[in-house]
Phi, psi and omega in degrees: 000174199119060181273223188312147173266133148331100175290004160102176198280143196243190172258163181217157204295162182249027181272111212293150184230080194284292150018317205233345182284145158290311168219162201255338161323076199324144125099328166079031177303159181091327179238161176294116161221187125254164191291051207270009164294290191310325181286315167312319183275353152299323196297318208274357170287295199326307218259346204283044165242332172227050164336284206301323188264352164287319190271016150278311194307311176310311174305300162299328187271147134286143200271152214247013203239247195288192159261016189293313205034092186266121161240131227042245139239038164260171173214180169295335208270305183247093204302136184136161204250142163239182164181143190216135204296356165284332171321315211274282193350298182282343184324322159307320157351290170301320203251044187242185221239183157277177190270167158312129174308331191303326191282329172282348213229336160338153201277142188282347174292339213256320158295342174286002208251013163277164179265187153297323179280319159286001180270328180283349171305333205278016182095169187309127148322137176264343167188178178291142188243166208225100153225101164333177172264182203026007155313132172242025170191163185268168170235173200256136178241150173276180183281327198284330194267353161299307184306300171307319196291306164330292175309330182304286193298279214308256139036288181297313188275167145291150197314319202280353158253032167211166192218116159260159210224140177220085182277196234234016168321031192071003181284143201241143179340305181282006195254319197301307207293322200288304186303315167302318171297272219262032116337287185289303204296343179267021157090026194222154167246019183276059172229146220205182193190166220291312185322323198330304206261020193234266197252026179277358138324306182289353199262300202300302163284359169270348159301276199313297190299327199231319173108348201232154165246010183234106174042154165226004178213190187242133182309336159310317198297319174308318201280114209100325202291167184287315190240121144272138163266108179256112162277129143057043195216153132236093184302302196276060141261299192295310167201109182279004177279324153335343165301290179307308190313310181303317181305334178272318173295311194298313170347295197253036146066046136279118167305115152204132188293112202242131177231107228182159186266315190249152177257105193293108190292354161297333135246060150241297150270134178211137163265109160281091197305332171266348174259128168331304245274307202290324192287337182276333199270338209047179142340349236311085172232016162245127184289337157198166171234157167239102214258098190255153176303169194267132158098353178235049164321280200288004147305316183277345184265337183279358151290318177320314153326287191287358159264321201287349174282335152290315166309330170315303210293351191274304183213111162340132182025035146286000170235330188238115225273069186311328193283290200295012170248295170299357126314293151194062192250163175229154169103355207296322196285333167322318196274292191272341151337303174305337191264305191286330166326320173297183197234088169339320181301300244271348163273271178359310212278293166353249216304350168061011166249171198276159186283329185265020167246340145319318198291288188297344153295307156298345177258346190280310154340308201272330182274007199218106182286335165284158162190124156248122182264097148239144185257167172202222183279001179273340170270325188244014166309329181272155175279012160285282248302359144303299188288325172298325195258336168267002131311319162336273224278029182267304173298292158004288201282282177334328177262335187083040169268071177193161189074004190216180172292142168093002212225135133173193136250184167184132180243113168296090196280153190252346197252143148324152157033031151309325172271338173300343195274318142297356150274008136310294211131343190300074161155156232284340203241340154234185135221303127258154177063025182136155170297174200292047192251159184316289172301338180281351190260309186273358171298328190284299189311355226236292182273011154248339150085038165210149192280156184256093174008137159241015169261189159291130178272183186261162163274108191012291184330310189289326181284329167253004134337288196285353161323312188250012154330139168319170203256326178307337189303143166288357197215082137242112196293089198243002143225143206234100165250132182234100160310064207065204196074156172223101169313295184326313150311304166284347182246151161304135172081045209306314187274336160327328209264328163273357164286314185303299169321323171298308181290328188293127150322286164233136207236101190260117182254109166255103188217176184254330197245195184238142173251197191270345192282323197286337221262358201258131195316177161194156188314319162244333163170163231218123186238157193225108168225121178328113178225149194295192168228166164015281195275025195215031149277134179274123184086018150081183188169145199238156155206221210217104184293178168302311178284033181041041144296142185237105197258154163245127175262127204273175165282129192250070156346136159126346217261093157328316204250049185287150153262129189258344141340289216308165172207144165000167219226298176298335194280300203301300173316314173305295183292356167266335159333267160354276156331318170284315196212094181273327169320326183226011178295321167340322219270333181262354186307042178320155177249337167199214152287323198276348185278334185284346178259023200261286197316323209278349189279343181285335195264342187238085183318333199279329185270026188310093155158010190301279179000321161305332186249126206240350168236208203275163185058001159286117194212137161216178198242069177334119200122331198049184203306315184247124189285160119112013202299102140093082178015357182280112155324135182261029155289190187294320172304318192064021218237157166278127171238122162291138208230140168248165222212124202271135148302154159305133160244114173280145161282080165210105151315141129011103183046049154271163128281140156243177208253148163237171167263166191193146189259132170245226209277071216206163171246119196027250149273357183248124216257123185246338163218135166330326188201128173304154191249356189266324188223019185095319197312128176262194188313317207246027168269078173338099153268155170273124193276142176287321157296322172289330151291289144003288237274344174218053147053039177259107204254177191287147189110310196320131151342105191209116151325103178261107195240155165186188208254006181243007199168180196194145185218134197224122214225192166234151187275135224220073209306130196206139173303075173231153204297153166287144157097343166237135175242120174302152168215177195259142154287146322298343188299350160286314170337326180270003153259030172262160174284110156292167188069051167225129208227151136296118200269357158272332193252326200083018163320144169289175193257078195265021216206112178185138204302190194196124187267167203233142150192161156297161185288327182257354172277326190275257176026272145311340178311306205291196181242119191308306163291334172288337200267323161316329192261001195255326189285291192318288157006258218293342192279272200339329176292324190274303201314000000 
């Protein structure tokens, strides 16, 4: 694959866009912003015991923070140094010292009474730890004898009653790759990744629709383009060096449209902080919202539809881009049966927008020959969330927004090399260079020279599901090895998810920190093991942005505060592999890094260069610049299939809400600040549309109850520009009126979205039955803490 190549970063003007300030007032005093002088001289007071080895990791590593892929402080897109405070953020990660033994050896009570965020204050796992069962506290174990112990426990079960689990952790393409081989080589398909819970909609439905599992354009691609479309995203939350892109896009007289339930003040205004121009003056940056219900995307998009199928009937290809749908599209007449079919009520009442801001969204659309479409978790969250996103790309193909410059799709990630983990092979439905298809299963077989399990493994959810299964059962899950992550934080059903975590037999946490997940028992023991991080691999290790950028990140020397315990994240697989199956481990031996990327170019055709990059600044862009290049498809056909697509129908009763999450001042789950610095908002603050409060005698401040039949949340009401009838809560502390077991069914996703009753705190109260409702709050506060 592979058509035009990527021209490399480009300049874009430094000519002050008074137009685009948020205020001529410097530095934006005076208003809710955030404070990114000031967080910076924290962060770097924070690091000032390993200064010299943090301002290498800047210079020199890829960062380890968003998926944007900054190296050192260059990226592809833009010339110029970038850096940003989630960059700083995880940086302690990296440069802290190990914990104190007293502290590794501490009452196990006396650590639950930490949140996630103090237990990573307290420093690096310091070597392998051990907690038996009725143990009360964990010990030090050696490595040889964890490793034996884990290989031991294997050995016994059958492959379908263990699982490895992989997050987004700075984990690096040869760590991905290596944990999937010898997965399969210890005979289970029970492996998964972080993508599970974020984005594995978009990988699904851009197969079915395109034909692709990735991006289809370039962050280049905003600068110019007529329309960026932000669906359900808040990039400059997420990842804020993205902020400079947008800002080079308003430049050149780029539109960009954000469509989201609450109107996020992180795009509507940002002071970017690497740019002059933006930290005194800010930002101005989305030219409009569209505030849709949470769950009523795909509503708004079949009116975006169903006007331009009105405009057809008036005059033939004022909307829809024919040549390139007879060429290469398959579905058309389908689609639009489907789409005219809908109704204006009932897409209004869906989408929660009015038909005549439909209109003007479809005609700006119908009118604009370029358009980029990126998404983020407000599109893959649902138990739709297939279906949501080959709606995008429903629009997309009609217009013939794909395949060039300035055109495409993009599903917008948030973890460093989130996206290299299925294209390892790390998860149950593919493997490297394709899926479970026949010929790709003896391709795979033919060059690791071991036959590969052939039934289906589960997606995290499902594995810990089958975690409390009956002990007889074949897929009752008794050993869980997880390469970081926190269920407890991240799944719907928090307290399900610490029963699950409990009933496993032996529970292997390979993590640098300890979370709230490491602390919960288990049936015979809970094993702990240190692993370096990104820059502290021997012989460097890559990884992979939303733009299918391949980065090479070097090995960093210099790390004052090393743990010499920790070990290679691929090294640790590799030795259990050995351990397990010694007879046959030849077959899994890596010897460094540069050999797993000799295999990874054979195995995975589309990355045939990784094998090259070998320093600092080494980078190439599997694909070339555009997937999908001048529309030919990597389908069977090659043709783009228009998919029609059913409304939703939600389960929200007559004076229900439904809820959606959000991330506030956070990296996924790990929470950096108290209070959102954009709206004020703290962890348990609920937003409100201020008429749906009113309407239940609820003032802003106020004490207030988020209730449902899976949970109960007691939070304060927090008046915020959101659509009526949805109310926001902060991620993870929302999770507990969520369902477990509700999945998207093609991709697996969890289910993040379900209706919810509102009250006051002291109307709910009197309601209740007292004692009971006392022990259900002490519960949820002690899970949350």
């Amino acid at each position: 694959m592979g058509g035009t190549k990527h021209q490399g970063p480009i300049k874009v003007s430094k000519a002050p866009a008074p137009e685009h300030w948020v205020s001529p007032i410097p530095f934006g005093l005076g208003k809710v912003k955030p404070k990114h002088i000031r967080d910076t001289m924290k962060i770097m007071w924070e690091n000032k015991d390993n200064l010299n080895y943090a301002k290498n990791i800047l210079t020199k590593g890829v960062c380890d923070g968003c998926a944007l892929g900054v190296s050192g402080l260059q990226d592809q897109t833009l010339k110029g140094p970038h850096i940003c405070t989630t960059r700083l953020n995880v940086l302690r990660l990296s440069t802290m010292p190990a914990m104190k033994e007293e502290i590794a050896h501490a009452d196990i009570d006396e650590l639950k009474k930490y949140s996630s965020k103090e237990l990573r204050g307290l420093g690096r796992i310091p070597y392998p730890l051990i907690r038996r069962k009725g143990e009360r506290k964990f010990s030090h174990i050696d490595w040889d004898e964890a490793m034996d112990m884990i290989a031991e426990k294997m050995k016994k079960l059958d492959p379908k009653q263990y699982g490895f689990y992989l997050t987004s952790r700075g984990i690096t393409n040869e760590s991905y790759y290596v944990a999937g081989k010898v997965s399969r080589f210890l005979g289970t398909n029970h492996v998964d990744n972080a993508s599970r819970i974020c984005h594995s909609p978009s990988k699904t439905a851009l197969k079915r629709s395109v034909g692709i599992g990735a991006s289809s354009a370039n962050y280049q691609d905003w600068i110019g383009t007529d329309v960026l479309l932000f669906w359900g995203s808040v990039a400059s939350n997420s990842s804020p060096v993205s902020t400079k892109y947008m800002l080079a896009a308003k430049k050149q007289g780029t539109k960009i449209i954000v469509i989201n339930p609450y109107r996020e003040p992180a795009m509507d205004k940002y002071w970017v902080p690497s740019n002059a121009e933006s930290a005194l003056f800010g930002t101005k940056i989305a030219d409009d919202f569209y505030q849709v219900n949470i769950g009523g995307d795909i509503a708004l998009m079949h009116g975006i539809m169903k006007h331009w199928f009105e405009m057809e009937e008036k005059e033939a290809g004022s909307a829809i881009n024919h040549e390139f749908v007879q060429e290469h599209v398959n579905g058309y007449e389908e689609l639009k049966g489907k789409v005219q079919d809908q109704s204006w009520d009932e897409i209004e009442k869906s989408s929660g927008v009015t038909k005549e801001r439909m209109i003007e969204l479809s005609e700006l659309l119908a009118n604009s020959r370029n358009a980029v479409y990126a998404w983020a978790l407000g599109l893959t969250m649902h138990s739709f969330a297939t279906d949501n996103i080959s709606q995008v790309a429903n629009l997309a193909l009609l217009r013939g927004h794909l395949g060039r410059k300035h055109a495409g799709l993009m599903p917008f990630r948030g973890h460093s090399s989130v996206q290299g983990s299925g294209e390892m092979g790390a998860d149950p439905f593919v493997l490297p260079g394709g899926g479970w298809d026949e010929e790709n299963v003896k391709r795979i077989e033919k060059l690791w020279d071991f036959e590969l399990p052939k039934w289906q493994g589960d997606i995290v959810g499902v594995s810990l599901e089958n975690a409390v299964l009956p002990d007889d059962h074949e897929r009752k899950l008794k050993l869980y090895y997880m390469s970081g992550g926190n269920f407890l934080e991240t799944m719907p059903n928090p307290d399900f998810i610490e029963k699950a975590l409990s009933e496993l037999d032996i529970r292997v946490h390979q993590d640098i920190i300890f979370n709230t997940s490491t602390l919960v028992d288990a049936k015979e023991a809970v094993i702990v093991l240190p692993a370096k991080t990104r820059y502290e691999q021997e012989g460097g290790g890559t990884s992979t942005s939303t733009e299918r950028m391949v980065y090479f990140s070097p090995e960093i020397k210099g790390n004052k505060q090393t743990v010499d315990e920790a070990r290679t994240e691929w090294k640790i697989y590799v030795d259990l592999a050995k351990r397990v199956k010694p007879e046959t481990a030849h077959l899994v031996d890596f010897k460094s890094g540069q050999s797993i990327r000799d295999e990874i170019a054979h195995a995975n055709p589309s990355y045939n260069g990784i094998q090259h990059l070998k320093k600092q600044g080494d980078v190439f862009q599997w694909g070339g610049a555009w997937l999908c290049e001048d529309g030919i498809c990597p389908t069977p056909d090659g043709r783009g299939n228009l998919i029609p697509i059913d409304i939703p129908k939600l389960d929200k009763p007559e004076g229900t809400f439904y809820i959606t999450t959000r991330r506030g001042k956070q990296f996924n789950s790990m929470v950096y600040k108290e209070t959102d610095p954009f709206n004020s908002a703290g962890r348990n603050d609920v937003l409100i549309n201020e008429k749906d409060a009113r309407a239940l005698n609820i003032t802003d401040g106020e004490p207030i109850v988020i209730y449902n039949q899976f949970g109960t949340f007691q939070g304060k009401a927090h008046f915020a520009d959101i659509t009526n009838g949805n109310i926001g809560l902060h991620f993870p502390e929302g999770n507990f009126l969520i369902p477990k077991g509700i999945y998207d069914g093609p991709s697996g996703i969890p289910q993040y979205s379900v209706a919810v009753k509102v009250e006051k705190a002291e109307r709910f109260n009197a309601k209740k039955d007292v004692d009971y409702f006392e022990k259900r709050i002490e519960d949820l506060e002690m899970a949350v803490e």
